[in-house]
Structure formats: C-alpha cells, structure tokens
C-alpha positions as CSV (number, residue, x, y, z in Angstrom):
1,X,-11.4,-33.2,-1.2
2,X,-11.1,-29.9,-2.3
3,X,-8.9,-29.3,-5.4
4,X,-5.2,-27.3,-5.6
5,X,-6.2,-24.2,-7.4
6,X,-4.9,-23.5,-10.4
7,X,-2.7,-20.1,-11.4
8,X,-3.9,-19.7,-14.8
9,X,-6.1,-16.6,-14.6
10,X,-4.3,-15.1,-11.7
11,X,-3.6,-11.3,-12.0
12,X,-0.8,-8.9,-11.3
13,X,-2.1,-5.4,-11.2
14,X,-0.3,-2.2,-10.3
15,X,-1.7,1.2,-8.7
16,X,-2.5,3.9,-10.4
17,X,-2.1,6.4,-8.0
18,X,-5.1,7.4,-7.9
19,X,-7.0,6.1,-4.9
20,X,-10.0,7.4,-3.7
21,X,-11.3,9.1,-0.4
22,X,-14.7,8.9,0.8
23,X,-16.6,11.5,2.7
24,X,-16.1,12.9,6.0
25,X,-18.4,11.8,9.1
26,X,-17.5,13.2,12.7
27,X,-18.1,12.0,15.8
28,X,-19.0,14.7,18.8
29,X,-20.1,17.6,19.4
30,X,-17.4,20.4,18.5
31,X,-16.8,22.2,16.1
32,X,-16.6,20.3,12.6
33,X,-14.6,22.0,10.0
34,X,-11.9,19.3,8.8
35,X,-11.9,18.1,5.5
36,X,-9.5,16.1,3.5
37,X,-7.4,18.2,1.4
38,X,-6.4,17.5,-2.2
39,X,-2.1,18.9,-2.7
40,X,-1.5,15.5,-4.7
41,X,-5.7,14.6,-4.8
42,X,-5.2,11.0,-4.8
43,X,-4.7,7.7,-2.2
44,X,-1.3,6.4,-3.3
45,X,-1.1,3.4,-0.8
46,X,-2.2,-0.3,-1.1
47,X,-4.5,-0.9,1.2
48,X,-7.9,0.2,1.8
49,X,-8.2,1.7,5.4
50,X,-10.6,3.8,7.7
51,X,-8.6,7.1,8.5
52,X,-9.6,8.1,11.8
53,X,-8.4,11.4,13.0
54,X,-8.4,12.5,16.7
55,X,-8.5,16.1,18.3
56,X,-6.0,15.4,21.0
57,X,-5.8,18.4,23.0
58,X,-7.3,21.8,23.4
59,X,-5.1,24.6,22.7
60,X,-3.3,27.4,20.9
61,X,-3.1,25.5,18.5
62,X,-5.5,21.7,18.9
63,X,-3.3,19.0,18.2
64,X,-4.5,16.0,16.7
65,X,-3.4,12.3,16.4
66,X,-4.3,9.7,13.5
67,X,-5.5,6.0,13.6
68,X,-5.8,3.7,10.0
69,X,-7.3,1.4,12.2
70,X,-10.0,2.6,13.8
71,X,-8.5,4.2,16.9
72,X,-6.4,0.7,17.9
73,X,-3.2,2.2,17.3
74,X,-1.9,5.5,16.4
75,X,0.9,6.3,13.6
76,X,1.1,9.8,14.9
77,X,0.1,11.8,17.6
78,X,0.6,15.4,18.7
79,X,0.4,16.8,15.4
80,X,-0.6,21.1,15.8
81,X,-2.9,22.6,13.3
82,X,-0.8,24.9,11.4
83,X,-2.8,27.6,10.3
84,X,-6.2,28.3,8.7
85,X,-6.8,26.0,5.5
86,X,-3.5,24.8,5.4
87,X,-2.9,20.9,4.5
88,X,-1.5,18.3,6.9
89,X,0.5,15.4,5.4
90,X,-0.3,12.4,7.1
91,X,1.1,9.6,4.4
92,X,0.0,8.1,1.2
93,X,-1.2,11.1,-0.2
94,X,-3.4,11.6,2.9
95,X,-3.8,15.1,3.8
96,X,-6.1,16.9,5.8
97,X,-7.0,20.4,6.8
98,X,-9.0,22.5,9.6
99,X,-11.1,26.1,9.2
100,X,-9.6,26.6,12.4
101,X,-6.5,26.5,14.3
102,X,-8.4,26.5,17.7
103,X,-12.0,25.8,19.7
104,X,-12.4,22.2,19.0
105,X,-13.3,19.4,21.3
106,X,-11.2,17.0,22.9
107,X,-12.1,13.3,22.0
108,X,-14.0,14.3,18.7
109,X,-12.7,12.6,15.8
110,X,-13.5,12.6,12.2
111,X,-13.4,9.4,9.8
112,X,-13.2,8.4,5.6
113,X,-12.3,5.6,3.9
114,X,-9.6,5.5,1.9
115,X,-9.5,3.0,-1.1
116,X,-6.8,2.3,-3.2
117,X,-7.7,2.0,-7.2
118,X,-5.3,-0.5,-9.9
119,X,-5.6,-1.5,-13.1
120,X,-4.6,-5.1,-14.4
121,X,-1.1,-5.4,-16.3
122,X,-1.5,-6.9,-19.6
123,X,0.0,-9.9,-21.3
124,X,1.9,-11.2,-17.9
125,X,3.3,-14.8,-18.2
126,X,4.3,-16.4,-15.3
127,X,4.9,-15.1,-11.8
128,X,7.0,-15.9,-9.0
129,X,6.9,-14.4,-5.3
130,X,6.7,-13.1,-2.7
131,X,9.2,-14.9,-1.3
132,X,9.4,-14.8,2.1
133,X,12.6,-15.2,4.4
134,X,13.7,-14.4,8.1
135,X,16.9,-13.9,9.0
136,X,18.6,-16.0,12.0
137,X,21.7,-15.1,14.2
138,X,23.7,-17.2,16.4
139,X,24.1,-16.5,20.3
140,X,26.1,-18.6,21.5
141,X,27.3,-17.9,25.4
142,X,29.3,-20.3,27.7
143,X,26.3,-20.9,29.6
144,X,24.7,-23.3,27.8
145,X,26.3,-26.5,25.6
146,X,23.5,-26.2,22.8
147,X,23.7,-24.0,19.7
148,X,21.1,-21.1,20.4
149,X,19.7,-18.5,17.9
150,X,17.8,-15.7,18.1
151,X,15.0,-14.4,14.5
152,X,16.0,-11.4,12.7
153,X,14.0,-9.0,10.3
154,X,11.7,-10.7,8.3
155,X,12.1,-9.7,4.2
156,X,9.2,-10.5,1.8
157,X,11.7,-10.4,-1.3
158,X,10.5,-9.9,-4.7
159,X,8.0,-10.3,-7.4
160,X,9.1,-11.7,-10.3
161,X,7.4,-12.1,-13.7
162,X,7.6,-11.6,-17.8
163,X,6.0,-9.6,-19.8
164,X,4.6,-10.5,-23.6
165,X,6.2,-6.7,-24.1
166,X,4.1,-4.3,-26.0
167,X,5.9,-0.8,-25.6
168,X,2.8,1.3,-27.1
169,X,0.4,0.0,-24.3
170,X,-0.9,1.8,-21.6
171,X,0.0,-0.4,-18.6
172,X,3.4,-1.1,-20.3
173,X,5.0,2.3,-21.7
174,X,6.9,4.6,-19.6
175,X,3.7,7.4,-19.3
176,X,1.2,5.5,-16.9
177,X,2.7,1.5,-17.1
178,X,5.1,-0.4,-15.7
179,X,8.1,1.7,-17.5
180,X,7.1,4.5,-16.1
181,X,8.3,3.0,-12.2
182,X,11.5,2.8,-13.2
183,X,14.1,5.7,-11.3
184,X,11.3,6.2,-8.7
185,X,12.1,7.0,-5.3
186,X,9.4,6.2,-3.7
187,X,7.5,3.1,-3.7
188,X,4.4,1.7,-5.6
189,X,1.1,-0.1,-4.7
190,X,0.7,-4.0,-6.7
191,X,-2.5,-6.1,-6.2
192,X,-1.9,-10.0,-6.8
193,X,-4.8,-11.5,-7.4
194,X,-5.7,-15.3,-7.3
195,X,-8.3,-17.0,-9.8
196,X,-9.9,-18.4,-6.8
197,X,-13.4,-16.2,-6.8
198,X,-16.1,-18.7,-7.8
199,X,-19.1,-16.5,-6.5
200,X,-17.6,-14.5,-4.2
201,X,-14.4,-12.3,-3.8
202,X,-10.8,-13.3,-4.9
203,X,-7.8,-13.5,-2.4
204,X,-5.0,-11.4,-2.7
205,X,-1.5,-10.1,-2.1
206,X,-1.1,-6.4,-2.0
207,X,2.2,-4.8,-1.5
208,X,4.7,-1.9,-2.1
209,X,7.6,-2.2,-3.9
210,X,10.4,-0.9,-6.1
211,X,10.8,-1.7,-10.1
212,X,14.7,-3.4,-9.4
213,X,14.8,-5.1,-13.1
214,X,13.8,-4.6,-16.2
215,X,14.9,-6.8,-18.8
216,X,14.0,-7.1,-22.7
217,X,14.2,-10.7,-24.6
218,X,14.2,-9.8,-28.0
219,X,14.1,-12.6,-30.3
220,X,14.8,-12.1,-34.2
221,X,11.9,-15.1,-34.6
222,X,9.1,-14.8,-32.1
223,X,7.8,-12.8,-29.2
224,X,9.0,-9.4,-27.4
225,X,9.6,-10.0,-23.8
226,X,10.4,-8.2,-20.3
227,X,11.4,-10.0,-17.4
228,X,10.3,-8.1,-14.8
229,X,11.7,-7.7,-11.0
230,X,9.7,-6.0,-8.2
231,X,11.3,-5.8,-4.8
232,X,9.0,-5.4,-2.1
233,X,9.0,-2.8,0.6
234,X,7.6,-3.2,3.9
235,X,5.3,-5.9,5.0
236,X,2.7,-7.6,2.5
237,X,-0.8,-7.6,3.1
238,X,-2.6,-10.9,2.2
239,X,-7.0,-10.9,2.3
240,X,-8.8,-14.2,2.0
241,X,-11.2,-14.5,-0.8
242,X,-14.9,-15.1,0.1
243,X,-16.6,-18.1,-1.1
C-alpha cells in the first residue's frame, strides 16, 4: 500500500519574471523573418508553453494568429503586421516582430518555447490552498416539484502561508521578494511544489495570483513572522510528478 506523502519539504516558489524563450524554428516555405522581440525581454507567465504563430492571410498587410498549444486552439487571430521591426504584444511578455509587413506564405508558422523561471521562497512554514469552490444557483420553475440547480464560476481561492520573516533577504524584501508584489496590478506567477520526486520529477501547482495580505507577528520573545495571503487569478495548472 503506498504511503500518504508527507508535506514537509514541499516548496512555494514565486516567478521572477524573468522567463525564458527559446529559438525560433519555421515551418514552410515563405519568407522567414519573425523573431521574438525583447520591449520587457522576459516570459512573465507560469506555465511553460510552445508558442506557435500562424501567417493567416496574404495581404497588405499578412495577418497572423497565435496558438500556446500547438495549433489546437487559437487565443488570437487576425492580428496585421504593423510595420517593419515593430513588436507585437501577444501576452505574458510575449512579443514578436516581422522584417516585413508583406510577401509571406499562408499556413507557414513559426514556433519557441517559452519557459517560465522561479526561485524558492525562504523560511515558509506552513501552507494552505488552493482552495477550490464552485458556485451553485437555484432554478426553480413550476414545471418540475424537485429543487433544481444549475454550477456557476469555478474560484480557486487563495494561498495562504507564514513566513519566518527576514526583511534583508532577497526573496523577502520589497526589491525582488515577496514585498515587492504588494500594490501590483497585474498578476504574478507561483510554483507549489510537492516533496514527492523520489527519482524522478515533482508534481506541482502553478498559478497566478495577487499578494491580498500581508501580515507581521512580531513577538517581543521569539521569532519574526508574516502571514501571507495570495489570491489566485484564473485557473491553476496542476502537473503530475514522474516516478
């Protein structure tokens, strides 16, 4: 019988904003002159995904259409090449950019990998979440004598967990740590990671998510403490481990 694992040694880790993009690779036989352009020069999501990017249609200008999974689905489509050299934003800190506005060929596409980087939080204690809830709405009609009900929007919650608080280090202070989240308006990548890797790969949470609370516990005899609340944004991403 296999054993419950235990969370000692399971880590919270938080993105530093600077992901990484690997190298171009096109498929076809038009002209190839995209490249990924660097305005912010950095992944900022959480997960790591293929970009694929589609010429849609031949015109004045191309147009173009964007996959991050392989071509299945598309987040955007009929996007014109603005000019010469000049970025297009297609999200996380994904941008991209043609030597020409014009003369491509329809059905090429161009691919990279795109791979989000984080460092581990130090000194967290315990932690609590996600925790996962979906709302539920009655519709009751006079057709029918039972109660009937219909699933809302599904909320991930929050991520919860204290902090043995040291405010001169690096994944703490308000510079590059956890501090430094506080007043943003846009979202951050976290990584929770279980102790569960033996010889292979660990599982994991990833998610976005807002810094909500910030808390100190300031004892006059013992330990400096933050309680720290993360509420997430969007959809979590869970990855089994590999054995």
């Amino acid at each position: 019988m296999t054993q419950p694992l235990s969370s000692h040694g399971t880590l919270l880790e938080i993105g530093d904003g600077a992901g990484t993009f690997g190298s171009v690779t096109q498929t076809g036989s038009g002209t190839d002159d995209m490249i990924v352009s660097t305005p912010e020069a950095a992944y900022s999501g959480h997960d790591d995904i293929t970009v694929r990017v589609e010429l849609q249609t031949e015109g004045t200008p191309d147009t173009i259409r964007y996959s991050i999974d392989g071509g299945v689905s598309w987040e955007r489509s009929d996007i014109e090449i603005p000019g010469v050299d000049t970025p297009i934003f297609l999200q996380d800190g994904i941008y991209v950019e043609f030597a020409t506005t014009t003369g491509h060929t329809a059905a090429d596409y161009w691919e990279f990998t795109a791979t989000a980087v984080f460092t581990t939080l130090a000194e967290v204690v315990d932690i609590g979440g996600p925790t996962f809830s979906q709302s539920v709405f009655d519709a009751p009609s006079q057709e029918v004598t039972w109660q009937k009900r219909v699933a809302g929007i599904v909320s991930a919650g929050e991520v919860t967990f204290g902090l043995n608080f040291i405010p001169k280090n690096a994944t703490h202070d308000d510079s590059t740590g956890i501090l430094s989240k506080l007043g943003d308006i846009g979202d951050s990548a976290y990584r929770l990671r279980f102790n569960d890797a033996g010889t292979g790969t660990k599982s994991e949470w990833r998610f976005s998510g807002f810094l909500t609370g910030f808390e100190h516990d300031l004892p006059v005899d013992g330990i400096a403490m933050a309680n720290v609340t993360i509420t997430i944004n969007g959809q979590p991403s869970f990855t089994k481990g590999s054995s």
